[in-house]
PDB file of N, CA, C and O in Angstrom:
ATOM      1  N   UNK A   1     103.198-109.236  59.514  1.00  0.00           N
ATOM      2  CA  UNK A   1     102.114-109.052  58.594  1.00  0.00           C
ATOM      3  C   UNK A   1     100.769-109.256  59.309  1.00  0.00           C
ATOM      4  O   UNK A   1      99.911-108.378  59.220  1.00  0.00           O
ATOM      5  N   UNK A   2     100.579-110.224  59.918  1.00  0.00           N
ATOM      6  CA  UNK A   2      99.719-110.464  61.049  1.00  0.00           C
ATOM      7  C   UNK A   2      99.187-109.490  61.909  1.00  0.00           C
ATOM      8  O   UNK A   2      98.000-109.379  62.215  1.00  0.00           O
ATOM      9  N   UNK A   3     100.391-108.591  62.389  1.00  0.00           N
ATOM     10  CA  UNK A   3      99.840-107.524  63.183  1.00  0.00           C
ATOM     11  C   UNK A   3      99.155-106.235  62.069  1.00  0.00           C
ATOM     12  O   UNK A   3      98.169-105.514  62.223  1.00  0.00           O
ATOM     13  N   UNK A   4      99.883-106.303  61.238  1.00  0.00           N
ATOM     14  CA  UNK A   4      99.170-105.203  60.487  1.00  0.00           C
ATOM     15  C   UNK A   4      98.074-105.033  60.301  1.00  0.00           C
ATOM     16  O   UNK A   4      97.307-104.078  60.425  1.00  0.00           O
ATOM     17  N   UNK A   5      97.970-106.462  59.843  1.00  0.00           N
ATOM     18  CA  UNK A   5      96.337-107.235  59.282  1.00  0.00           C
ATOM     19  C   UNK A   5      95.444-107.067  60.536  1.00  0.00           C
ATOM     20  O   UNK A   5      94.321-106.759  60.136  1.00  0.00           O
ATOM     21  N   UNK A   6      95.480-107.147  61.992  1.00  0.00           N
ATOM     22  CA  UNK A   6      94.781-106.789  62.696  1.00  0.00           C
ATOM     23  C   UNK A   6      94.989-105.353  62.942  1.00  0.00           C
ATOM     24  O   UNK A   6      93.860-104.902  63.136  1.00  0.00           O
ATOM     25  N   UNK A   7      95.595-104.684  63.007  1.00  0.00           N
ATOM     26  CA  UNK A   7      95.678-103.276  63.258  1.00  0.00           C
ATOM     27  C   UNK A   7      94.571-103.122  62.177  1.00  0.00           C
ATOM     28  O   UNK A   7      93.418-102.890  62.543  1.00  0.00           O
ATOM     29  N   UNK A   8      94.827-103.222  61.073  1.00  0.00           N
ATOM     30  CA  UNK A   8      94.066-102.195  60.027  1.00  0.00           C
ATOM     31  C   UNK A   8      95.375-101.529  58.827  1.00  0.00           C
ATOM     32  O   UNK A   8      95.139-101.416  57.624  1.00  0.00           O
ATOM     33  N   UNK A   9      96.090-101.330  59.166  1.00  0.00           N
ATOM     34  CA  UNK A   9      97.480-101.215  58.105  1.00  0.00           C
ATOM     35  C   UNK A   9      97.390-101.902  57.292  1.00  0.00           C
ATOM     36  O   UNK A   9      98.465-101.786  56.703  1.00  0.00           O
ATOM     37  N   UNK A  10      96.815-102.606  56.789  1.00  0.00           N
ATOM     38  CA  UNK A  10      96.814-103.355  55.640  1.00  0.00           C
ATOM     39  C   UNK A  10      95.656-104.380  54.949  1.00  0.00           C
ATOM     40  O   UNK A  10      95.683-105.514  55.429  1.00  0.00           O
ATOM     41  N   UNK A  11      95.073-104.250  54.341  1.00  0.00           N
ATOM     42  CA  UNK A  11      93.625-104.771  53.584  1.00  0.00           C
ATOM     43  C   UNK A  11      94.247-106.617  53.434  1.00  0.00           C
ATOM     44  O   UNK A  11      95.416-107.003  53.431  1.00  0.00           O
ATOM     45  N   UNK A  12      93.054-107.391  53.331  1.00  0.00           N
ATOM     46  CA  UNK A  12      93.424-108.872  53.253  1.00  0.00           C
ATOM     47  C   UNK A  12      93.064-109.167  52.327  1.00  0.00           C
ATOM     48  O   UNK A  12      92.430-110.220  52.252  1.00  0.00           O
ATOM     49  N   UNK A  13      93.301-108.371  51.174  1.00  0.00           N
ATOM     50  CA  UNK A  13      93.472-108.528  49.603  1.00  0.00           C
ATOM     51  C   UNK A  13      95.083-108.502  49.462  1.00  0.00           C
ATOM     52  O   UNK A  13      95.885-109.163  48.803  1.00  0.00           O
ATOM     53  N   UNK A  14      95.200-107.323  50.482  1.00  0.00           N
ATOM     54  CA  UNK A  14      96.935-106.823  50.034  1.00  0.00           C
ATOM     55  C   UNK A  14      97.940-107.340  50.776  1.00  0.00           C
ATOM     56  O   UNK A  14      99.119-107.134  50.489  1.00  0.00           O
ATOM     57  N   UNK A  15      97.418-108.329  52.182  1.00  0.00           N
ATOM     58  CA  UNK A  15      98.198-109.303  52.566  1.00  0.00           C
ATOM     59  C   UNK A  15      97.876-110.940  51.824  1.00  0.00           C
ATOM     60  O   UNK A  15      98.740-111.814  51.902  1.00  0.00           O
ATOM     61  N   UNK A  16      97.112-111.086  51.423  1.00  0.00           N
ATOM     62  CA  UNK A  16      96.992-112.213  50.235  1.00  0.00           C
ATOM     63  C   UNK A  16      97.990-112.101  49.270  1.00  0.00           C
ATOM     64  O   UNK A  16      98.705-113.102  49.212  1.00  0.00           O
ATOM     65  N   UNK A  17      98.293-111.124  48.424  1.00  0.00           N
ATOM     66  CA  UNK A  17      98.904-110.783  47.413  1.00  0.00           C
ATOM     67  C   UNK A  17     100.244-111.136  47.782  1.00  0.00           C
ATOM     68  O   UNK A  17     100.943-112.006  47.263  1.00  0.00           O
ATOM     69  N   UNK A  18     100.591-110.201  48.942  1.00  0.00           N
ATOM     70  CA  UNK A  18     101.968-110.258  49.382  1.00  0.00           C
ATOM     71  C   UNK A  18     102.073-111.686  49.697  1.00  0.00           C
ATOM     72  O   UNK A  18     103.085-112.173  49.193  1.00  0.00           O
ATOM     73  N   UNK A  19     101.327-112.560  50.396  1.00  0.00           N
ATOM     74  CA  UNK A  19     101.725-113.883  50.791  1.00  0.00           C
ATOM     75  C   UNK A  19     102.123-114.487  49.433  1.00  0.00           C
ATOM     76  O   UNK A  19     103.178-115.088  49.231  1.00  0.00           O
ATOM     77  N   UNK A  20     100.966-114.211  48.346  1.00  0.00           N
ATOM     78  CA  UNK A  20     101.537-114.613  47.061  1.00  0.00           C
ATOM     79  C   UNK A  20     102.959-114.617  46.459  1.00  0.00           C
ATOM     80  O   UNK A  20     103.643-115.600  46.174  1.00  0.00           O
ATOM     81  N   UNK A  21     103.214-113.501  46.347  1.00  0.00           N
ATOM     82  CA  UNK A  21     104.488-113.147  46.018  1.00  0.00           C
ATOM     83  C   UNK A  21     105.374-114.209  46.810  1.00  0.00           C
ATOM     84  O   UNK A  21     105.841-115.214  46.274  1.00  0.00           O
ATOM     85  N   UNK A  22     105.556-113.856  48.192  1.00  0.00           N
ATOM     86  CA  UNK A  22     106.735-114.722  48.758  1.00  0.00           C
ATOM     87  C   UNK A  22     106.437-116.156  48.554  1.00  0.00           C
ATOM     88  O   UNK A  22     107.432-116.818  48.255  1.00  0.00           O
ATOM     89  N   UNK A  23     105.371-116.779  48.635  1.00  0.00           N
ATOM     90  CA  UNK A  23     105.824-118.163  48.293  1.00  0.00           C
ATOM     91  C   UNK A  23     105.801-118.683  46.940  1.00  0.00           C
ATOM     92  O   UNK A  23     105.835-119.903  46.780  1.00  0.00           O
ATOM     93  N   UNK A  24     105.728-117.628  45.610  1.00  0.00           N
ATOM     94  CA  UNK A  24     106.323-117.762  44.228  1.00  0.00           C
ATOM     95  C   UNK A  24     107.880-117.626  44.667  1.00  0.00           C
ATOM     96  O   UNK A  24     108.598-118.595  44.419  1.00  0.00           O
ATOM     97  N   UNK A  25     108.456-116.489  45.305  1.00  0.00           N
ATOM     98  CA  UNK A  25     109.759-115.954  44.946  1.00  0.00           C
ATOM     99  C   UNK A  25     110.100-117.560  45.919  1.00  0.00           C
ATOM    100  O   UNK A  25     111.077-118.079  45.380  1.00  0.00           O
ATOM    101  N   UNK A  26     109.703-118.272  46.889  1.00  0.00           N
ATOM    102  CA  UNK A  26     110.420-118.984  47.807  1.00  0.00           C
ATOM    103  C   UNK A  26     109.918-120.397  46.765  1.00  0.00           C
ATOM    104  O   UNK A  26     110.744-121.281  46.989  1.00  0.00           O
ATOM    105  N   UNK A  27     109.397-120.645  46.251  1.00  0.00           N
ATOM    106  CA  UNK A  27     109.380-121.561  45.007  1.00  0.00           C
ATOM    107  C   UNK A  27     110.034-121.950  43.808  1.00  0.00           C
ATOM    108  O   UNK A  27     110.276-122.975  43.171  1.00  0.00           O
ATOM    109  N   UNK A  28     110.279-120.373  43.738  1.00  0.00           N
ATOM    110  CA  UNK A  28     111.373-119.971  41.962  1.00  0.00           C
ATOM    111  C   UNK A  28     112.762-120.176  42.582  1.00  0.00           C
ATOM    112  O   UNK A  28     113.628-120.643  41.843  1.00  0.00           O
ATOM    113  N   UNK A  29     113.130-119.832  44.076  1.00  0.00           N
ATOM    114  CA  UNK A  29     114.232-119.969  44.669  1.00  0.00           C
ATOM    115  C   UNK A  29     114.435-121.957  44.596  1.00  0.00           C
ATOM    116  O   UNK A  29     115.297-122.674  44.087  1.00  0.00           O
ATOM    117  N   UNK A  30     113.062-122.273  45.443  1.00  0.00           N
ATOM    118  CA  UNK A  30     113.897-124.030  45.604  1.00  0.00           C
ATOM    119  C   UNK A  30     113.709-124.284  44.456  1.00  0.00           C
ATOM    120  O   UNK A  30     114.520-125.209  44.422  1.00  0.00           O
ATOM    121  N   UNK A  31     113.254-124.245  43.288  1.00  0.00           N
ATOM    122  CA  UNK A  31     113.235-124.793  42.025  1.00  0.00           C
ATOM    123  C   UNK A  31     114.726-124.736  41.571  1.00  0.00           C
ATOM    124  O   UNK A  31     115.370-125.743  41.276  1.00  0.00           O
ATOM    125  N   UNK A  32     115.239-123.402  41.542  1.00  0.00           N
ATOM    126  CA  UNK A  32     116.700-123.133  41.079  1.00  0.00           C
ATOM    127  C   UNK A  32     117.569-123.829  41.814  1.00  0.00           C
ATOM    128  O   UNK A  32     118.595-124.383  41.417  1.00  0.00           O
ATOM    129  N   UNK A  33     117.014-123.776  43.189  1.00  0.00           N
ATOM    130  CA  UNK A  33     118.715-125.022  44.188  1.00  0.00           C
ATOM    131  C   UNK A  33     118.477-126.369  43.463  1.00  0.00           C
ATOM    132  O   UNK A  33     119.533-126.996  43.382  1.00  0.00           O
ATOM    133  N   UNK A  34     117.340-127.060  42.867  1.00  0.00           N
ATOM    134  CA  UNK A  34     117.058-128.046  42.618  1.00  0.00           C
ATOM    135  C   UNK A  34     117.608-128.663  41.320  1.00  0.00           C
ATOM    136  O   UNK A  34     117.908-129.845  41.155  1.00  0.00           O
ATOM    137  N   UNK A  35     117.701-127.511  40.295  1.00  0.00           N
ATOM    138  CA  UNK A  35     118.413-127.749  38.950  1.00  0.00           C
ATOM    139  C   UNK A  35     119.623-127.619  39.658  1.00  0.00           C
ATOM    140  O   UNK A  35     120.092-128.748  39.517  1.00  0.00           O
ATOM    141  N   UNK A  36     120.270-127.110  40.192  1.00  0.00           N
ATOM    142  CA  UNK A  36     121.686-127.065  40.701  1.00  0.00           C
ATOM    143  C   UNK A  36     122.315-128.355  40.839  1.00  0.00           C
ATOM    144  O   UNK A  36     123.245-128.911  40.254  1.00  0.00           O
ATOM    145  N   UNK A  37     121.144-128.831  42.262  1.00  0.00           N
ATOM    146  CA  UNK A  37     121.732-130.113  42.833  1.00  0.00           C
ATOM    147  C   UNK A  37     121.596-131.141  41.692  1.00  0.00           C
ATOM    148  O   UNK A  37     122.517-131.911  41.418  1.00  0.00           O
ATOM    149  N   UNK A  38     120.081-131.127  40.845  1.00  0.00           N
ATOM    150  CA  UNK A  38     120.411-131.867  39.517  1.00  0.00           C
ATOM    151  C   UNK A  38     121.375-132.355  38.852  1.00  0.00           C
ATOM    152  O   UNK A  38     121.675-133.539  38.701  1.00  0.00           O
ATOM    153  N   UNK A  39     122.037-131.102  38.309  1.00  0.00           N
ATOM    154  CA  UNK A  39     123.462-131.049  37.680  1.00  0.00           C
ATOM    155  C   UNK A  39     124.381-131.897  38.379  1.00  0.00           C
ATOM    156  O   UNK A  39     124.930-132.866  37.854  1.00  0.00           O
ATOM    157  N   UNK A  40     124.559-131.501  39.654  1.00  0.00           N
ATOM    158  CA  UNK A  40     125.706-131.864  40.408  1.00  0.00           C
ATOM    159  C   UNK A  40     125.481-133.540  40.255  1.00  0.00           C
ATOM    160  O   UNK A  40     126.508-134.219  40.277  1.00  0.00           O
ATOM    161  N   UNK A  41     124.283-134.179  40.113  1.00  0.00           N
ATOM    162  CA  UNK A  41     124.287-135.540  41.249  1.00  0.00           C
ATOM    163  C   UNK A  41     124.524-135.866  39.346  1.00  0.00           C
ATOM    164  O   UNK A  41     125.171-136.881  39.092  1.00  0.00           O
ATOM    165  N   UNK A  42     124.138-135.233  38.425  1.00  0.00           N
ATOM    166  CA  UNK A  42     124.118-135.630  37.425  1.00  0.00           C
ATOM    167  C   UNK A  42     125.570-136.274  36.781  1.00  0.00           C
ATOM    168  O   UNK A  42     125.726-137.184  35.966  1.00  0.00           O
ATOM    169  N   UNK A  43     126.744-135.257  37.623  1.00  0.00           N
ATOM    170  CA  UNK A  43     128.143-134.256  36.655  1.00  0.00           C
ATOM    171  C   UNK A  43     128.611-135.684  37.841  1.00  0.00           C
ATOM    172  O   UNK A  43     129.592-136.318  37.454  1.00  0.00           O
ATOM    173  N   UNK A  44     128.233-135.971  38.635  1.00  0.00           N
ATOM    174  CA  UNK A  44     128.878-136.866  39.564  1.00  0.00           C
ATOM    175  C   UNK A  44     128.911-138.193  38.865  1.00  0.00           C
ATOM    176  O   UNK A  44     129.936-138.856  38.707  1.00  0.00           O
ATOM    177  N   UNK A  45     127.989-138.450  38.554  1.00  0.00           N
ATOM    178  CA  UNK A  45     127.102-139.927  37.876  1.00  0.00           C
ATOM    179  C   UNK A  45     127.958-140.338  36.894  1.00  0.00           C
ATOM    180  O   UNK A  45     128.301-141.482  36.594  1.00  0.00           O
ATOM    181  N   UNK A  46     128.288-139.212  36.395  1.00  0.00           N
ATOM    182  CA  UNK A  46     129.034-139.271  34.737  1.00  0.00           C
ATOM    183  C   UNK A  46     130.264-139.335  35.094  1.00  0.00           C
ATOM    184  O   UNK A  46     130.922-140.170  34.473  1.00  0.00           O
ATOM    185  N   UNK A  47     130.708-138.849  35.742  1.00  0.00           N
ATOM    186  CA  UNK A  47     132.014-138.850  36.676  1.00  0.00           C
ATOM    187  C   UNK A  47     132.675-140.328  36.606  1.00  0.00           C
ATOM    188  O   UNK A  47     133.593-140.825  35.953  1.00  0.00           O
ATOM    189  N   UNK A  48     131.662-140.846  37.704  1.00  0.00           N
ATOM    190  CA  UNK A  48     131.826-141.859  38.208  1.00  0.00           C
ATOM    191  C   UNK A  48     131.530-143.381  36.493  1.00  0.00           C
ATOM    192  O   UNK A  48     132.008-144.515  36.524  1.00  0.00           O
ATOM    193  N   UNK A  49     130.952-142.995  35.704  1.00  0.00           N
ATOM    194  CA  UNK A  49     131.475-144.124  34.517  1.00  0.00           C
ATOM    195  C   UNK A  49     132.412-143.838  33.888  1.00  0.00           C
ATOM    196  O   UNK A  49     133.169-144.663  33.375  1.00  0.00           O
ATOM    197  N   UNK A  50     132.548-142.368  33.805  1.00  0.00           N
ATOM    198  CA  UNK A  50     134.167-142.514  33.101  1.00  0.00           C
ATOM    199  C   UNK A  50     135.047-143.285  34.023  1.00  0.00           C
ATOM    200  O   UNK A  50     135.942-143.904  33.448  1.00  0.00           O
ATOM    201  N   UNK A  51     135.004-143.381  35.186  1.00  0.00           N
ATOM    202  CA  UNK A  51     136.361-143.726  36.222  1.00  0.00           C
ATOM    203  C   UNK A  51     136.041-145.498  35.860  1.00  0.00           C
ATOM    204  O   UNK A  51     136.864-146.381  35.619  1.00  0.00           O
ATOM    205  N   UNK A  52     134.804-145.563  35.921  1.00  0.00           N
ATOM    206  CA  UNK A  52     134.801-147.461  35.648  1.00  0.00           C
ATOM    207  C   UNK A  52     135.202-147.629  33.956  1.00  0.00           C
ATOM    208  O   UNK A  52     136.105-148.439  33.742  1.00  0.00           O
ATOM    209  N   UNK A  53     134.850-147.218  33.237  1.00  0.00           N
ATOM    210  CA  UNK A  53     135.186-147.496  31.781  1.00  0.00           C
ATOM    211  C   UNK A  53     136.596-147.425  31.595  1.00  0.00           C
ATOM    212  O   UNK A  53     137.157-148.301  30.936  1.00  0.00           O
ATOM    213  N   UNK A  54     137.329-146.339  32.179  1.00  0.00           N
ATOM    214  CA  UNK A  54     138.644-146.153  32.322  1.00  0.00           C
ATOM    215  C   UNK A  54     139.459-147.116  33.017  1.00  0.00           C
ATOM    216  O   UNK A  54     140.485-147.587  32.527  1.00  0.00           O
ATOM    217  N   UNK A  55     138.848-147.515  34.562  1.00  0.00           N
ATOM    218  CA  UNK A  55     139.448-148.737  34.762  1.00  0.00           C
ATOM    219  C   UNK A  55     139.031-150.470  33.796  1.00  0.00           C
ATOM    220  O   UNK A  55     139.667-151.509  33.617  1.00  0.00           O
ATOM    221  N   UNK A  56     138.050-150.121  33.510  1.00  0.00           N
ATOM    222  CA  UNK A  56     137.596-151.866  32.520  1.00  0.00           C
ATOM    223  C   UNK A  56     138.563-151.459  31.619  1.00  0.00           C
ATOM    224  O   UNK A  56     139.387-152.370  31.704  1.00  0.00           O
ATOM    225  N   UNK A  57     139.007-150.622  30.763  1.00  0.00           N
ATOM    226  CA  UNK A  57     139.845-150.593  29.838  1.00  0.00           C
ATOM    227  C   UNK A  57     141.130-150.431  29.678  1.00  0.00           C
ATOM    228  O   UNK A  57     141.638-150.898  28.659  1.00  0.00           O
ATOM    229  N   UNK A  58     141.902-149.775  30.587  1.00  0.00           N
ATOM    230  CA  UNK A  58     143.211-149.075  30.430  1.00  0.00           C
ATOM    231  C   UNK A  58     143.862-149.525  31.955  1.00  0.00           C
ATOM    232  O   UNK A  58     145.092-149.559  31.934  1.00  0.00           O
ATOM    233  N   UNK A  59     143.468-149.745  32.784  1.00  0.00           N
ATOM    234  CA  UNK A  59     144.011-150.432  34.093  1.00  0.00           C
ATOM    235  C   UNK A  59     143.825-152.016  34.185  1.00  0.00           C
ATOM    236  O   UNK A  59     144.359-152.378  35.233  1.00  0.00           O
ATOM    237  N   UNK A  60     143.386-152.884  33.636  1.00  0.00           N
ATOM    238  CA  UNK A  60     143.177-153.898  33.376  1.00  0.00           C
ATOM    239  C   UNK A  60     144.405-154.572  32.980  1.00  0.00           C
ATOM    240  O   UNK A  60     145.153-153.947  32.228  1.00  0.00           O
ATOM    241  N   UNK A  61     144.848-156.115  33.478  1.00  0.00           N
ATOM    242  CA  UNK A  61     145.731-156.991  33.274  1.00  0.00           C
ATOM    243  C   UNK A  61     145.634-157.408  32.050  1.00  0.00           C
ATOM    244  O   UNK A  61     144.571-157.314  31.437  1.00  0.00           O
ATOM    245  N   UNK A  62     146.735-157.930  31.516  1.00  0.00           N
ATOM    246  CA  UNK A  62     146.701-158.825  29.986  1.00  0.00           C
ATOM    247  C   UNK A  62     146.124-160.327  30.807  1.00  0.00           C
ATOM    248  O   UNK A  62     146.262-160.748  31.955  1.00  0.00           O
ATOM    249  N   UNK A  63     145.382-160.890  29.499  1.00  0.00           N
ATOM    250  CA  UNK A  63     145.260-162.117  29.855  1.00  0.00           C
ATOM    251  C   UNK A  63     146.270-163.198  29.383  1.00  0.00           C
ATOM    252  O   UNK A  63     147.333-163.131  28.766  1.00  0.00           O
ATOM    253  N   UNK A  64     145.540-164.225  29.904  1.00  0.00           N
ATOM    254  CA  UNK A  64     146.517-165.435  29.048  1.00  0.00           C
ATOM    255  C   UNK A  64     145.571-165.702  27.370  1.00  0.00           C
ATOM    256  O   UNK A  64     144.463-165.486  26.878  1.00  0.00           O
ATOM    257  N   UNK A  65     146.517-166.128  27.117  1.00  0.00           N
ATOM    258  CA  UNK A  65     145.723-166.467  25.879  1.00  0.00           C
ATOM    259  C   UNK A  65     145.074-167.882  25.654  1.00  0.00           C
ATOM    260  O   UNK A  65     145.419-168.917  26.224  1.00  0.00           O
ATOM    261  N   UNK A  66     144.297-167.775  24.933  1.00  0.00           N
ATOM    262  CA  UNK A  66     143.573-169.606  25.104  1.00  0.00           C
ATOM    263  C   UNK A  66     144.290-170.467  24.271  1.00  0.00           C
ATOM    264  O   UNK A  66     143.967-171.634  24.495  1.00  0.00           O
ATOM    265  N   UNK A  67     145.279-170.335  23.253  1.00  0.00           N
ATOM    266  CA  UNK A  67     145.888-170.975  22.280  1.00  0.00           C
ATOM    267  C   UNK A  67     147.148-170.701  22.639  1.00  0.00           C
ATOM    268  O   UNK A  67     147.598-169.709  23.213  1.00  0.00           O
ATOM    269  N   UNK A  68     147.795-171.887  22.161  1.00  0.00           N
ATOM    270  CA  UNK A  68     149.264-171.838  22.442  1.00  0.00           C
ATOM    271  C   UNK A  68     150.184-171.345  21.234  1.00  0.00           C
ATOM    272  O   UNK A  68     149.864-171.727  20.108  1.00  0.00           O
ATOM    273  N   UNK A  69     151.401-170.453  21.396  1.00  0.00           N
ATOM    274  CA  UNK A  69     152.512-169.892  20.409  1.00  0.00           C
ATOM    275  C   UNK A  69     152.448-170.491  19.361  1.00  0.00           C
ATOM    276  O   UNK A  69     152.205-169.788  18.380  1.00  0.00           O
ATOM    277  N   UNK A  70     152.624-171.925  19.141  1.00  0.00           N
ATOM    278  CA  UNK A  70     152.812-172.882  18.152  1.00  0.00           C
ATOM    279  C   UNK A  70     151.338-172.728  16.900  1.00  0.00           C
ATOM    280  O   UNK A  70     151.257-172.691  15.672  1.00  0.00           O
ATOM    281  N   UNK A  71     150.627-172.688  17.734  1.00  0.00           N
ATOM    282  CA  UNK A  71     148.624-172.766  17.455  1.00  0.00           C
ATOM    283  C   UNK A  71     148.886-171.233  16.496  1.00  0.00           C
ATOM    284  O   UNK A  71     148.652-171.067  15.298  1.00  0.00           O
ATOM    285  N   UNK A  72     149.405-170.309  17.425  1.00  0.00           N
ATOM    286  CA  UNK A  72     149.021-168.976  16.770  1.00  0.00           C
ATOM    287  C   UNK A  72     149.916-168.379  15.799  1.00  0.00           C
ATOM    288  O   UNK A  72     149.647-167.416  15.080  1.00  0.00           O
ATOM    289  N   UNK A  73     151.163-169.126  15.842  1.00  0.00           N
ATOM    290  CA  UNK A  73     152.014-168.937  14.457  1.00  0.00           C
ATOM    291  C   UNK A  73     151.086-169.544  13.385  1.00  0.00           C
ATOM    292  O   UNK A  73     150.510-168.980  12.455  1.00  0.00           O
ATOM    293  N   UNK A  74     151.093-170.893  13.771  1.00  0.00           N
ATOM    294  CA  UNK A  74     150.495-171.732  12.112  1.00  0.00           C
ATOM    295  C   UNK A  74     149.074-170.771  11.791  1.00  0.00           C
ATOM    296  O   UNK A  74     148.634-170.650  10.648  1.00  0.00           O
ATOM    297  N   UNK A  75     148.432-170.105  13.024  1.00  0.00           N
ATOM    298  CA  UNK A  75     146.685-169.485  11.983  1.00  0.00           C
ATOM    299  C   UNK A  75     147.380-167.987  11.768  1.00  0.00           C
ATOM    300  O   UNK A  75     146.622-167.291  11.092  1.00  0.00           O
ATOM    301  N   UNK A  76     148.761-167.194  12.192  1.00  0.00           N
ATOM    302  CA  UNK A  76     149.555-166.313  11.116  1.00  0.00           C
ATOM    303  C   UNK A  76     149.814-166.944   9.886  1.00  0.00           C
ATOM    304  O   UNK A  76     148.992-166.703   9.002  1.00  0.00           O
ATOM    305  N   UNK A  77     150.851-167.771   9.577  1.00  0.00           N
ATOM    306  CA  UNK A  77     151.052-168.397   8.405  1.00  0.00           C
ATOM    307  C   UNK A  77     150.028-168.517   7.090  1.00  0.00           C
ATOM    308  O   UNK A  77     150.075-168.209   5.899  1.00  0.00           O
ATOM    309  N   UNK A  78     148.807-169.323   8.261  1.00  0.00           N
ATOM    310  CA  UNK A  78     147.404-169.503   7.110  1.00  0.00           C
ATOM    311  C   UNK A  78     146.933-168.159   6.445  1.00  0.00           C
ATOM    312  O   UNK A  78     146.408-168.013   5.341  1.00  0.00           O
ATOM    313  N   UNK A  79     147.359-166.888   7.715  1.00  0.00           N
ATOM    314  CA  UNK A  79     146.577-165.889   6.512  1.00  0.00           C
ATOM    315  C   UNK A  79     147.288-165.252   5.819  1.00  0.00           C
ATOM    316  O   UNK A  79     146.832-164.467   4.988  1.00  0.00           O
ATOM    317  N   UNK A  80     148.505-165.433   5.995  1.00  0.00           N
ATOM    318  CA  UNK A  80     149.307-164.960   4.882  1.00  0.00           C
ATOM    319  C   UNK A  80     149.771-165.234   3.482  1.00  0.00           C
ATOM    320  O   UNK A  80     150.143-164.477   2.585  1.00  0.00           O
ATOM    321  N   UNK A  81     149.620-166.723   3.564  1.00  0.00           N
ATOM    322  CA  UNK A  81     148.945-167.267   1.879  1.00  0.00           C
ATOM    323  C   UNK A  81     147.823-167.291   1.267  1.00  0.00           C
ATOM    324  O   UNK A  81     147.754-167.737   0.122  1.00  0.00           O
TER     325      UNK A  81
END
């Protein structure tokens, strides 16, 4: 473009313009990789709490209990009268 512009092939209205253009189209381009990668780091994120919620809940040990058999029959009993 450069050479044109010194040759005379081309007015520096109409290499302005054109510069215009390409760094919209090279703008509208990284804008779009950018929602992409968005998504992705987004779809990852979410990913990654289902896998912890899933393990806090469903992979998790039984505990002990703080009351003893005897303790937890008699407060069955109580609510059943």
């Amino acid at each position: 473009m450069e050479h044109k512009l010194e040759a005379g092939e081309m007015t520096p209205e109409e290499c302005k313009e054109l510069l215009k253009e390409m760094m919209l189209r090279e703008y509208e381009k990284g804008q779009a990789e950018s929602t992409q990668v968005n998504w992705k780091i987004r779809a990852a994120w979410f990913q990654e709490k289902i896998s912890a919620l899933r393990k806090k809940f469903f992979e998790r040990q039984p505990t002990e209990s703080s009351i003893g058999m005897e303790e937890l029959a008699g407060t069955m009993r109580s609510r059943r009268l």
